[in-house]
Backbone as CSV, one residue per row, in Angstrom:
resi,resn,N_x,N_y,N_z,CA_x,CA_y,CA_z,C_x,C_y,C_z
1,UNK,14.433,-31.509,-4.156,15.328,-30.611,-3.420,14.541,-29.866,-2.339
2,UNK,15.154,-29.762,-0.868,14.226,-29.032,0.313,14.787,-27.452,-0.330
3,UNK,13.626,-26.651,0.252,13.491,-25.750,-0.034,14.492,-24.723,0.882
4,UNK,14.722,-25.277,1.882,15.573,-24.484,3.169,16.830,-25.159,3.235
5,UNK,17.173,-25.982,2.136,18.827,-26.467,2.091,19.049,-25.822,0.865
6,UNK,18.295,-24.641,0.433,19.055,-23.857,-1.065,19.944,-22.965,-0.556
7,UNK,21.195,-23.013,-1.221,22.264,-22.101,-0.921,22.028,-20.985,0.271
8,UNK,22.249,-21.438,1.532,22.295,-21.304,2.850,23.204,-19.787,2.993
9,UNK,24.846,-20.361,2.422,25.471,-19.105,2.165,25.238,-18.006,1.371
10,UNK,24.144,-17.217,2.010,23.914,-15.662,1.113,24.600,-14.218,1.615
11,UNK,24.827,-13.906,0.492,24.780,-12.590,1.204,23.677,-12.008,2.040
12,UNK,24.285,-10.676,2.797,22.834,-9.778,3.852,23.251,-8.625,3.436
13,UNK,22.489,-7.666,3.466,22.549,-6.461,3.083,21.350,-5.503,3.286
14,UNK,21.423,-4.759,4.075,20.092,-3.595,4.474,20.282,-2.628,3.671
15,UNK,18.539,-2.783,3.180,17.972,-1.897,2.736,16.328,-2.222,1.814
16,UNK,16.279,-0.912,1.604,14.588,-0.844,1.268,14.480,-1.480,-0.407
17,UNK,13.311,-1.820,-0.273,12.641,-2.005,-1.558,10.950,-2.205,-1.258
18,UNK,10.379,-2.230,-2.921,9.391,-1.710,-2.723,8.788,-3.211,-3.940
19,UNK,7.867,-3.340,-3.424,7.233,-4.868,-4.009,6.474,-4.403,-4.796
20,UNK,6.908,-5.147,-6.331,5.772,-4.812,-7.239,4.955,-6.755,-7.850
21,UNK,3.715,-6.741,-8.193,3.415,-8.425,-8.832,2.844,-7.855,-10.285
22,UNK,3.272,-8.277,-10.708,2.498,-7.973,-12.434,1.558,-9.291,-12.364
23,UNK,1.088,-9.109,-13.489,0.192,-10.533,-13.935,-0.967,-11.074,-13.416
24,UNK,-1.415,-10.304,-11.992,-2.660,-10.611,-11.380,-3.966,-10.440,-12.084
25,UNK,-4.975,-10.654,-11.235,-4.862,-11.617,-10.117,-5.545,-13.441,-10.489
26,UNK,-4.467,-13.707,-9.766,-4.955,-15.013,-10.672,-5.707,-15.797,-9.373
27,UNK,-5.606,-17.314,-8.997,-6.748,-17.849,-8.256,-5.780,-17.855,-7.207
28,UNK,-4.311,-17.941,-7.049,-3.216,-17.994,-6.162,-3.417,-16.830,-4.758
29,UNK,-3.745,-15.769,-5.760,-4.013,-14.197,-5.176,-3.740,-14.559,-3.521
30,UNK,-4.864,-14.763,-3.135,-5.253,-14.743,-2.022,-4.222,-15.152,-1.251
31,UNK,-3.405,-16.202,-1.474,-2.591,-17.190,-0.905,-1.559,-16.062,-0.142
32,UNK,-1.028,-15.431,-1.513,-0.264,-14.369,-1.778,-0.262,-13.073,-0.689
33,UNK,-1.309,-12.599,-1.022,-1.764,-11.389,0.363,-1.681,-11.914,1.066
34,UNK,-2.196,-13.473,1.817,-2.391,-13.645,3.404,-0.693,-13.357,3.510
35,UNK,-0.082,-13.900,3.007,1.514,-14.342,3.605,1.896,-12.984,3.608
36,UNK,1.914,-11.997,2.613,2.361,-10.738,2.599,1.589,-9.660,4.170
37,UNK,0.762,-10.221,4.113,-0.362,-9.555,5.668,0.623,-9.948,6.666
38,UNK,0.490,-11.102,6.924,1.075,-11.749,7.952,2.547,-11.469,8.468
39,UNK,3.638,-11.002,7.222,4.609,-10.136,7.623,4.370,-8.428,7.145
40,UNK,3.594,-8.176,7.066,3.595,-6.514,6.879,3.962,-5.848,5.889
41,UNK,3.827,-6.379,4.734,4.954,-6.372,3.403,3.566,-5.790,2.510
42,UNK,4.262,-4.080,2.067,2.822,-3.785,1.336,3.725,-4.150,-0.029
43,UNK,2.548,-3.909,-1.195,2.640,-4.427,-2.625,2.235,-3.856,-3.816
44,UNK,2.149,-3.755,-4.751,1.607,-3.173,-5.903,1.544,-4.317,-6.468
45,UNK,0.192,-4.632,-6.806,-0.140,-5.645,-7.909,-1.028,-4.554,-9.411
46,UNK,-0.064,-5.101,-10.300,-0.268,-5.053,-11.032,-1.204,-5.666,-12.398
47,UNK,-2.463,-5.602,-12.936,-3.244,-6.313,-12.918,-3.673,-6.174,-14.759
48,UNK,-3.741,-7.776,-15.129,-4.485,-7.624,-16.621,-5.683,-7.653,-16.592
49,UNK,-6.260,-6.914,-17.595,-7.600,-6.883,-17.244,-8.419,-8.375,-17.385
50,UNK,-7.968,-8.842,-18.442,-8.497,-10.377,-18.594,-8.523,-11.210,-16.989
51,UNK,-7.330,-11.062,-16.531,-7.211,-11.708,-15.196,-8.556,-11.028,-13.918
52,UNK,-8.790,-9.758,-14.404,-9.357,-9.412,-13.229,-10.986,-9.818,-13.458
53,UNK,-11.341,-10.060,-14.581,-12.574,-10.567,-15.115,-12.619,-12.198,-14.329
54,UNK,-11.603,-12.615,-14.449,-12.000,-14.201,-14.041,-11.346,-14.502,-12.560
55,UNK,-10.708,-13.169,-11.980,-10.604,-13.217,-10.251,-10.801,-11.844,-9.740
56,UNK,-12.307,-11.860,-9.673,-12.469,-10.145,-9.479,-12.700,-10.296,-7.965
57,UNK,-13.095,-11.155,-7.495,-12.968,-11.335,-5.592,-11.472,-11.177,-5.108
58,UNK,-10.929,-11.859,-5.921,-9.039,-11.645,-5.284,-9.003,-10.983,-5.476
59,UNK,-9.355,-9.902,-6.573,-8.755,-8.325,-6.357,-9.103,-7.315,-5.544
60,UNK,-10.705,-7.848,-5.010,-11.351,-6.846,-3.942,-10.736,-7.096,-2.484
61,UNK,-10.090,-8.363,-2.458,-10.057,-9.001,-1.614,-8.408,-8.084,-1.123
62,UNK,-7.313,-8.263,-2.136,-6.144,-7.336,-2.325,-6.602,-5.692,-1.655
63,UNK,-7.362,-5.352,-2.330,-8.110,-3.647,-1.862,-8.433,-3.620,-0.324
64,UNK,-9.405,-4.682,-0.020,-9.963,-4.622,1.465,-8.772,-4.712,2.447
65,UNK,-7.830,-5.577,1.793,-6.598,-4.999,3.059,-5.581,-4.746,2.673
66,UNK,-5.370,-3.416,2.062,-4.518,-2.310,1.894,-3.245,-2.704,0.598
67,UNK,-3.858,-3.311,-0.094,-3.174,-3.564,-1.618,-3.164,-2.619,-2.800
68,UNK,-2.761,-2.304,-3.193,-2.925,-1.614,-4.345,-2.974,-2.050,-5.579
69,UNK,-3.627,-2.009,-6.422,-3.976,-2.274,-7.535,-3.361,-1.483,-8.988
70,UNK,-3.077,-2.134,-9.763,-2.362,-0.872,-10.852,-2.734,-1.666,-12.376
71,UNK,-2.498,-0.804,-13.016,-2.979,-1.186,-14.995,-2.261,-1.769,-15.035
72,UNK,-1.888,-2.712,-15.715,-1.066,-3.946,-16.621,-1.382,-4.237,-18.009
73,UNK,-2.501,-3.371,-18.906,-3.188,-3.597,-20.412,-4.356,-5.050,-19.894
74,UNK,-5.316,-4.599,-20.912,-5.989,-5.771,-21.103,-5.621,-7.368,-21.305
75,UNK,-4.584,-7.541,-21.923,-4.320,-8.475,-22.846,-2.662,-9.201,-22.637
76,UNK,-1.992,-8.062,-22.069,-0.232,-8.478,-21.761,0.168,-8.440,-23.565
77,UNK,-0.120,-7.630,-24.103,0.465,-7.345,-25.675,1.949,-6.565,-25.453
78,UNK,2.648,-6.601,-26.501,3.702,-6.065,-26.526,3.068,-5.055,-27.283
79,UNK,2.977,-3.585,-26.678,2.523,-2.665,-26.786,3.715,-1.807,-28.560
80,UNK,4.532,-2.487,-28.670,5.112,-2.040,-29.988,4.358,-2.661,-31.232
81,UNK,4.051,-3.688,-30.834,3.499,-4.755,-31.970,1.600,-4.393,-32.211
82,UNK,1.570,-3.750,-31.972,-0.219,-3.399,-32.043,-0.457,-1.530,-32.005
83,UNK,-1.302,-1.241,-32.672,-1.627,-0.094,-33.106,-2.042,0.900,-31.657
84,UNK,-1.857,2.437,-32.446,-1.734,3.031,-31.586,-3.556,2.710,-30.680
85,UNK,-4.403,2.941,-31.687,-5.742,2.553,-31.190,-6.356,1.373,-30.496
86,UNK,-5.235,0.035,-30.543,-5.198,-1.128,-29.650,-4.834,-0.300,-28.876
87,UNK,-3.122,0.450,-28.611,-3.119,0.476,-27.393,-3.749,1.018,-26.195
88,UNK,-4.665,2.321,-27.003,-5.513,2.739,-25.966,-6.695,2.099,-25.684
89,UNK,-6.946,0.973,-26.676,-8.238,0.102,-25.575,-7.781,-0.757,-24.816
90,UNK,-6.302,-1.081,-25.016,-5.874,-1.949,-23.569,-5.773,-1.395,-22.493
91,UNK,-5.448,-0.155,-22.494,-5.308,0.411,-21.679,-6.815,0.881,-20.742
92,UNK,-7.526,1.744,-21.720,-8.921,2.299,-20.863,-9.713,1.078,-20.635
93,UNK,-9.713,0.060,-21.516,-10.552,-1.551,-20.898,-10.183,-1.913,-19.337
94,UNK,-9.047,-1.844,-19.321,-8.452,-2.822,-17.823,-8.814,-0.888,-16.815
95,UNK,-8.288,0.032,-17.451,-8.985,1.114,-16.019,-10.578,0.991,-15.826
96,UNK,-11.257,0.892,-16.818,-12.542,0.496,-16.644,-12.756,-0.319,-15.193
97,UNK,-12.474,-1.226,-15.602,-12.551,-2.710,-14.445,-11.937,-2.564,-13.338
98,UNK,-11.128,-1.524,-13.336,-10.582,-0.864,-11.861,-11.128,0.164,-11.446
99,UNK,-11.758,0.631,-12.123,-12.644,1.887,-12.126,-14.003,1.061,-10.854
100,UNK,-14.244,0.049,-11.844,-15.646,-0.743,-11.108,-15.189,-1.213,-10.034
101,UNK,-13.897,-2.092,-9.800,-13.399,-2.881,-8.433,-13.327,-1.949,-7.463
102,UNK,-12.497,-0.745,-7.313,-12.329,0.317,-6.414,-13.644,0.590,-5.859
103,UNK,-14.575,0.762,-7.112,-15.966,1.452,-6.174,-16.866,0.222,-5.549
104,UNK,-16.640,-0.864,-6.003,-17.121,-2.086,-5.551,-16.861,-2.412,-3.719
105,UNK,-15.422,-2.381,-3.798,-14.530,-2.139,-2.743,-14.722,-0.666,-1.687
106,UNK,-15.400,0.090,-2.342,-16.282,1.656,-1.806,-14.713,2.442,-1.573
107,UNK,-13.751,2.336,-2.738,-12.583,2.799,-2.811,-12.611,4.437,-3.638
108,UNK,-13.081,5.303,-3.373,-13.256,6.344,-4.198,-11.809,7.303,-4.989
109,UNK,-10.718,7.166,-4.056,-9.495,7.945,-3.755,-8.235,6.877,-3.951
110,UNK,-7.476,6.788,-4.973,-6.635,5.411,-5.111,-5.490,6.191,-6.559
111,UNK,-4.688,5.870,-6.248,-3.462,6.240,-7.233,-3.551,5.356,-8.070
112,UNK,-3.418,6.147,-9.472,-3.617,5.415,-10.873,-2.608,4.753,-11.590
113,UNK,-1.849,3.831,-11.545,-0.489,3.764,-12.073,-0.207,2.381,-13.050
114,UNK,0.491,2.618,-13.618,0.709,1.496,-14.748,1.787,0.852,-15.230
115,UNK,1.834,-0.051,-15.701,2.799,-0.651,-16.198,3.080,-1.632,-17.078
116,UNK,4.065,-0.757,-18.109,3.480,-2.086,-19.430,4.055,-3.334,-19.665
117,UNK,3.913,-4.240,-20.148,3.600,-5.847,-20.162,5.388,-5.303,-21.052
118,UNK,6.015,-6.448,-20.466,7.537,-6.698,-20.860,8.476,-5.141,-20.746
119,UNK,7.480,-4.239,-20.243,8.161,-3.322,-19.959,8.301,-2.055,-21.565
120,UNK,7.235,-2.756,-22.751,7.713,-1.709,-23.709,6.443,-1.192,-23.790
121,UNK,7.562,-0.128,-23.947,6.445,1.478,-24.006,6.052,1.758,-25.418
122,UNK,6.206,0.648,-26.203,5.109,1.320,-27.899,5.948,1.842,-28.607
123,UNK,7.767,1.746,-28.468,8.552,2.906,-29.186,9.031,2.224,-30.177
124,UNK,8.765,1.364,-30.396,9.542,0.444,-31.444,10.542,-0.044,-32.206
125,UNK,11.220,0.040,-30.809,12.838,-0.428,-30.810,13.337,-1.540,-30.663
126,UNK,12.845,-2.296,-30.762,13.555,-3.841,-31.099,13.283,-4.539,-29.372
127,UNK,14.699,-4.939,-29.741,15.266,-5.201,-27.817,14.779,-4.316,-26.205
128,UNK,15.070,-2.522,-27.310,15.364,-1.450,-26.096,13.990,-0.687,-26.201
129,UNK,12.931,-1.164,-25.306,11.730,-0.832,-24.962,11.475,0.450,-24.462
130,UNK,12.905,1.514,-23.573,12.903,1.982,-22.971,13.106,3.311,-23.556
131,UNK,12.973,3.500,-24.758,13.369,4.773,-25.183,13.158,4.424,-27.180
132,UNK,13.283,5.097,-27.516,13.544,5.031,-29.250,14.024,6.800,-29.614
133,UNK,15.223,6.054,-30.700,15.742,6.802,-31.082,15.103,7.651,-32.620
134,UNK,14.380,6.696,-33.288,13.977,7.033,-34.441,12.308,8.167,-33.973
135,UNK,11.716,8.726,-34.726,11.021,9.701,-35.006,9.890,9.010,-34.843
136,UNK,9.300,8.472,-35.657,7.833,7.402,-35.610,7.993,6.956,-33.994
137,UNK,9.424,6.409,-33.342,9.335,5.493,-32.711,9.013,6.392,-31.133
138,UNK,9.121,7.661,-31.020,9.589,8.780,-30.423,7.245,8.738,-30.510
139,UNK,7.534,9.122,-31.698,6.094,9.530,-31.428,4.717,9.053,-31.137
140,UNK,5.089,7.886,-31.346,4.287,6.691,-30.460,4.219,6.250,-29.484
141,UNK,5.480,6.638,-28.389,5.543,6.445,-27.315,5.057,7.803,-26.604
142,UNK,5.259,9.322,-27.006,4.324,10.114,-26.511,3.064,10.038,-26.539
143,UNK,2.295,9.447,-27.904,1.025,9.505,-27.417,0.515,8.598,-26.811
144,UNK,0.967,7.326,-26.561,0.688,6.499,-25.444,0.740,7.305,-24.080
145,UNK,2.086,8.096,-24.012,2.403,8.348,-22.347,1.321,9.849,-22.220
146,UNK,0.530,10.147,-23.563,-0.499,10.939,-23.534,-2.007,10.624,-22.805
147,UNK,-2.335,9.087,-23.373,-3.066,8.492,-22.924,-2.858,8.339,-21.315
148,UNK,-1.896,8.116,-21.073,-1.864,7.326,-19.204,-2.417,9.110,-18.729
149,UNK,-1.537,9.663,-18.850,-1.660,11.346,-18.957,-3.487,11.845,-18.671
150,UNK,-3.509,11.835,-19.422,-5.117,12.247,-19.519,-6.046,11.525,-18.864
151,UNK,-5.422,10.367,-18.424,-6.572,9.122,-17.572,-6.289,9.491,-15.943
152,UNK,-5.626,9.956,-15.941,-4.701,10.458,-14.420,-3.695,9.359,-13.931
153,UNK,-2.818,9.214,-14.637,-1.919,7.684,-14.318,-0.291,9.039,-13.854
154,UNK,0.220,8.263,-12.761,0.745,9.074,-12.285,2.564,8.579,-12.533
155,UNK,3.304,9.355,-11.858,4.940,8.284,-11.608,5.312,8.612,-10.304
156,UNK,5.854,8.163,-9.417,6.548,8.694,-8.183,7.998,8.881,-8.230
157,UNK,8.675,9.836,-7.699,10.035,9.981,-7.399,10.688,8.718,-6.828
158,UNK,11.559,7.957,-6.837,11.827,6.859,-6.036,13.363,7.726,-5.778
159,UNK,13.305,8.991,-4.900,14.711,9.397,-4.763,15.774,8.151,-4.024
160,UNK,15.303,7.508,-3.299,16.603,6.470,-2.970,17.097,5.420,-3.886
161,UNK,16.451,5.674,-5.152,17.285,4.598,-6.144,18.011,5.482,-6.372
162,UNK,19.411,4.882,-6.601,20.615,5.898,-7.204,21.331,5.066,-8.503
163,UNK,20.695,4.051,-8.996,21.223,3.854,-9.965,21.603,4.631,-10.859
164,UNK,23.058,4.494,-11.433,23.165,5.521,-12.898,22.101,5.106,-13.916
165,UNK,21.787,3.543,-14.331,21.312,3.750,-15.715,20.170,4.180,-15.280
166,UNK,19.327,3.910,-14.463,18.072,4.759,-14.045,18.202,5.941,-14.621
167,UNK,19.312,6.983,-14.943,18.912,8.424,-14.838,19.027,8.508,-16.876
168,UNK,19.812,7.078,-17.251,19.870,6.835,-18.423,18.947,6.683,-19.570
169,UNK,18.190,6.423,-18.842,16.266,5.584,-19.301,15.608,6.707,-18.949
170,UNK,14.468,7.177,-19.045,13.391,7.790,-18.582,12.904,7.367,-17.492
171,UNK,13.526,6.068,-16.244,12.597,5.774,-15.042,11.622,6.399,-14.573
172,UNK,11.942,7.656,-14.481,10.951,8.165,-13.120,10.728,9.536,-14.132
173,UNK,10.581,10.025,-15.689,10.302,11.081,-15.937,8.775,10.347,-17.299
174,UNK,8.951,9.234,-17.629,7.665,8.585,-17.982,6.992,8.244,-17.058
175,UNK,5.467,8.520,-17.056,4.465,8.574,-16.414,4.288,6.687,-15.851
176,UNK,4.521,5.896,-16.797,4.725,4.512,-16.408,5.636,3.706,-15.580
177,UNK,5.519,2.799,-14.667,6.092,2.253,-13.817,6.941,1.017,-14.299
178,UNK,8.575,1.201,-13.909,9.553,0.407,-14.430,9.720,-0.106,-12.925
179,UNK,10.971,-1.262,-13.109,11.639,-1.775,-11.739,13.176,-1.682,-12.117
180,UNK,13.857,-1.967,-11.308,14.941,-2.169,-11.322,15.717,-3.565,-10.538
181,UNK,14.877,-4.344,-9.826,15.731,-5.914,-10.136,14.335,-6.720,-10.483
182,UNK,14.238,-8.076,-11.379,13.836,-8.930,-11.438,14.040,-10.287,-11.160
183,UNK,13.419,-10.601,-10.582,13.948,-11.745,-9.697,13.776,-13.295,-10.776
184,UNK,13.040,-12.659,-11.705,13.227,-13.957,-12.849,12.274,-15.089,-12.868
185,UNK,11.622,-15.655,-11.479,11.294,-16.607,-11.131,10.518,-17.239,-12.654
186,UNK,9.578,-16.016,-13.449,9.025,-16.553,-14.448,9.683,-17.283,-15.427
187,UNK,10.995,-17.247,-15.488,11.710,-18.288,-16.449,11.867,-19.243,-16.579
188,UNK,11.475,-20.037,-14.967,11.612,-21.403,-15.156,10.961,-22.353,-15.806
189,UNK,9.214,-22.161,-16.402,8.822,-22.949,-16.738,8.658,-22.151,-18.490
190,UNK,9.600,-22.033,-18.913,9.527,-20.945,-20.180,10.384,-23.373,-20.849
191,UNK,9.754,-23.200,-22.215,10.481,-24.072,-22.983,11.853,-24.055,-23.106
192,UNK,12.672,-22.548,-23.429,14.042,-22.373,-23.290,14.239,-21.249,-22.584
193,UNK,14.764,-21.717,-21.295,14.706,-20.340,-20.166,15.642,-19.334,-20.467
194,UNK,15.501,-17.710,-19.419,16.581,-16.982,-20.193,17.561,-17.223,-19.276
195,UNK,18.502,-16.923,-20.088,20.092,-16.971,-19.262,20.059,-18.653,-18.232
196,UNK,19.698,-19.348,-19.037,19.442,-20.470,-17.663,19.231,-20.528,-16.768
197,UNK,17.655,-19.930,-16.702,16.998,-19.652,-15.013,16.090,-20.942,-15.089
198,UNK,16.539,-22.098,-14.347,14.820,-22.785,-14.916,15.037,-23.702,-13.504
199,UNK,15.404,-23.294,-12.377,15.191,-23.941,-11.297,15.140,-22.257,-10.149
200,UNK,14.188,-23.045,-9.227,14.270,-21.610,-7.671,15.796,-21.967,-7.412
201,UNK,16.669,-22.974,-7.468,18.098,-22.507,-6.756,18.680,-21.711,-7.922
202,UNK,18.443,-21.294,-9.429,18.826,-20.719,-10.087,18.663,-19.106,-9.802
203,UNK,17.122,-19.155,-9.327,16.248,-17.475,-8.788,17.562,-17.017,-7.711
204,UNK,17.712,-18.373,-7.160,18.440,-17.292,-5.248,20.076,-17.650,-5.913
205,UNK,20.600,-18.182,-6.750,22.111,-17.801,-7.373,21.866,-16.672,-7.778
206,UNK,21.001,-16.057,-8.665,20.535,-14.840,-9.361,20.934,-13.723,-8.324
207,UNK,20.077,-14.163,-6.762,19.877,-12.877,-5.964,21.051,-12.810,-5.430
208,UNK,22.146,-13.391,-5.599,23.910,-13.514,-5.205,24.919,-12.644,-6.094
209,UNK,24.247,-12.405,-7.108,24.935,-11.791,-8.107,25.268,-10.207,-7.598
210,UNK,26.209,-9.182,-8.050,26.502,-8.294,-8.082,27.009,-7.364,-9.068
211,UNK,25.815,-6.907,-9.641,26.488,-6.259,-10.956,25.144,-5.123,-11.099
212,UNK,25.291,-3.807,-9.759,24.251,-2.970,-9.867,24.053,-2.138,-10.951
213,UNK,24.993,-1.778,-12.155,24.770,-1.355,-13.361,23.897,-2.181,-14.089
214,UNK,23.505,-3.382,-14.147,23.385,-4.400,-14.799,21.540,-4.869,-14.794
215,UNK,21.052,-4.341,-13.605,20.041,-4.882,-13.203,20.284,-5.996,-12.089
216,UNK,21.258,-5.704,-11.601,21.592,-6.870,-10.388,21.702,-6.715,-9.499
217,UNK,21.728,-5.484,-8.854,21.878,-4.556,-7.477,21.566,-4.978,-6.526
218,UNK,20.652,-6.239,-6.091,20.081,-6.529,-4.351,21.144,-6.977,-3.569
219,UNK,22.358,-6.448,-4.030,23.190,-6.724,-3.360,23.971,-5.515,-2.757
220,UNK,23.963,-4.368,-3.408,24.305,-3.395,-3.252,23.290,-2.070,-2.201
221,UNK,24.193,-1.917,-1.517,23.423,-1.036,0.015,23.446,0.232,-0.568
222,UNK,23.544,0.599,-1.431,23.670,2.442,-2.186,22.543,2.588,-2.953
223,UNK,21.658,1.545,-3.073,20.077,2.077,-3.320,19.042,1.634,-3.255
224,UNK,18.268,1.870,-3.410,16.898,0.919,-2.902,16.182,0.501,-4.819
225,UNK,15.507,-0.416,-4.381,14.953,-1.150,-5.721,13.413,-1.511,-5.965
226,UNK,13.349,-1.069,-6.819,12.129,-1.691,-7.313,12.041,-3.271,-7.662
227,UNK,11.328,-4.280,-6.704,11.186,-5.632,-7.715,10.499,-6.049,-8.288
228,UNK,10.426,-7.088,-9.291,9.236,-7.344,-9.573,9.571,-8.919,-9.668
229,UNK,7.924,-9.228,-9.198,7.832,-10.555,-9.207,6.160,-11.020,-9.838
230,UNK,6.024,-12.143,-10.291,4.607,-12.493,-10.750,3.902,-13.240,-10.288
231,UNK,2.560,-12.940,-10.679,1.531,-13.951,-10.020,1.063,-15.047,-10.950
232,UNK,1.950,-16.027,-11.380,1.579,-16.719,-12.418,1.346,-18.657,-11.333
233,UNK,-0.010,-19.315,-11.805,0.358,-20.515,-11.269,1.108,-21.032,-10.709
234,UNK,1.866,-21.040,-11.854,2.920,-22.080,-11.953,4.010,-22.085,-11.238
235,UNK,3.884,-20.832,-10.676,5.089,-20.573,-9.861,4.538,-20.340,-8.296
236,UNK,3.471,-20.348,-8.267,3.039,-20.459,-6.533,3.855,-20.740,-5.939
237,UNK,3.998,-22.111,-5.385,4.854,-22.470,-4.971,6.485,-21.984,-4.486
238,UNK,6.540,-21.125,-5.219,7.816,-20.219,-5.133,7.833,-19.430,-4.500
239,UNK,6.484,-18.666,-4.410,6.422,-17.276,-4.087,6.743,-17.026,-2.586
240,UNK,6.209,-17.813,-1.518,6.816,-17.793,-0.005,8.241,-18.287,-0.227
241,UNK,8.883,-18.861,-0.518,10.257,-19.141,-0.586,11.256,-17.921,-1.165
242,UNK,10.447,-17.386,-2.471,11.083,-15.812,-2.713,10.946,-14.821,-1.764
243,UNK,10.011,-15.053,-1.430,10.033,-13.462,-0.383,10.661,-13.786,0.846
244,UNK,11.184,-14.839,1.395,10.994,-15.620,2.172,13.031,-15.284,2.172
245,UNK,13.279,-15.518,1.139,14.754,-15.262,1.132,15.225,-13.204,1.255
246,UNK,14.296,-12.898,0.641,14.635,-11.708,0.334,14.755,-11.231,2.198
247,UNK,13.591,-11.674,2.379,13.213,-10.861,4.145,15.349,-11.386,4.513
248,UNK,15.363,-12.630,4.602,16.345,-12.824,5.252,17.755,-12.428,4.802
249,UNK,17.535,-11.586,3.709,19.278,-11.373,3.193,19.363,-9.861,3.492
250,UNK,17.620,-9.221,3.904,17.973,-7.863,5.039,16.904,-6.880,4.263
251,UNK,16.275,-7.204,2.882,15.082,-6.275,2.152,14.126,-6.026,3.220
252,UNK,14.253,-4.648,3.378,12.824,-4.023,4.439,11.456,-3.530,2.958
253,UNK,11.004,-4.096,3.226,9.208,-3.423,2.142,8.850,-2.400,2.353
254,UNK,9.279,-1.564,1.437,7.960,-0.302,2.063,7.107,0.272,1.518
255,UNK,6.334,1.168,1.293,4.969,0.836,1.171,5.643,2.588,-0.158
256,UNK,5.575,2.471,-1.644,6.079,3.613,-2.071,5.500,4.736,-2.141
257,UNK,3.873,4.911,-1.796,3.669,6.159,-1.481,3.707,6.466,-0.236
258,UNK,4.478,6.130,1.041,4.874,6.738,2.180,6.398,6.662,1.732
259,UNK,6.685,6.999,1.190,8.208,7.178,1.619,8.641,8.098,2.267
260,UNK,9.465,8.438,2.898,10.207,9.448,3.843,9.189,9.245,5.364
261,UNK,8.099,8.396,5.084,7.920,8.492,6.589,8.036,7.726,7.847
């Protein structure tokens, strides 16, 4: 299938969002930044520490022209399933190694920010990562968000998201970094994909959808979004064709610690 005969008829719609990559940096990296350079599109990569051990040039390489770098855990653990004392060596292991890249990079001054692997915060709620209702589950997720806390890991206001469930979740009052659309691409090469994502014309049906309560919003002009997308192999190939659609259905990038300017 050509890549520029995928569903032609899209929607357009202006407005901002703000690029996030989990999963870096892998050997792709580089590929990745040039294309993002080349249209002006800043990023938050998000980084395991394992990954940055075996592509620590792509990550300096990300730094030297104006990338940002952020925690992702050592390991990509589901931070519910491992002790409170795992979770703080996944955590201070991979700042370590950013600790060293930044100054490697002669980066002294750099925002600390994080984000956990599938999105759970240690509360140990099953499905709903984003909160726990039970007591144990409550108190494990504070002293994690104690840890980011004390390391200097920060959150930003994203006042132009206006999602309701955003204000439903803790988004922007936990110190850790959530999104609000996923573009999925990682599903395709999963054994049983979710929701039957397992082709790129499945990713850009996805980005057609409209259901901004839902996690589906890039369609909707009433707020701006966080995305996230990954740096995994296997999906190279994808990655100029994803961003590639987004530019053209009207997503402006912007860079989230300038906002308002």
């Amino acid at each position: 299938m050509e890549i520029d005969k995928i569903n032609q008829n899209f929607k357009r719609v202006q407005k901002n969002a703000y690029l996030t990559i989990d999963d870096t940096p892998s050997d792709g990296m580089k590929m990745k930044v040039d294309y993002l350079l080349s249209h002006k599109i800043p990023a938050i990569l998000f980084c395991v520490g394992e990954n940055l051990k075996m592509n620590r040039k792509q990550a300096i390489y990300a730094l030297e022209h104006g990338y940002y770098l952020g925690n992702h855990s050592q390991h990509h653990p589901h931070f519910s399933e491992i002790s409170i004392q795992e979770c703080k060596n996944e955590i201070r292991e991979t700042d370590k190694l950013l600790r060293e890249i930044h100054k490697e990079a002669g980066i002294s001054d750099y925002p600390r920010i994080f984000r956990f692997p599938f999105g759970d915060k240690g509360c140990l709620t099953g499905p709903d990562y984003f909160q726990s209702s039970s007591e144990e589950g409550s108190r494990r997720k504070n002293e994690i968000q104690s840890i980011l806390r004390d390391l200097g890991y920060t959150q930003l206001k994203f006042v132009g998201i206006t999602y309701e469930y955003t204000k439903d979740y803790p988004f922007f009052k936990d110190i850790d970094w959530l999104w609000t659309y996923d573009v999925m691409e990682w599903s395709i090469h999963l054994e049983n994909p979710v929701f039957g994502i397992d082709s790129l014309e499945k990713v850009f049906d996805r980005m057609e959808e409209d259901f901004p309560e839902e996690g589906r919003g890039l369609n909707f002009g009433g707020s701006e979004d966080i995305i996230l997308l990954h740096d995994h192999p296997e999906t190279d190939d994808m990655f100029i064709p994803i961003i590639s659609r987004l530019l053209e259905k009207g997503v402006r990038f912007r860079d989230p610690f300038k906002q308002g300017m």
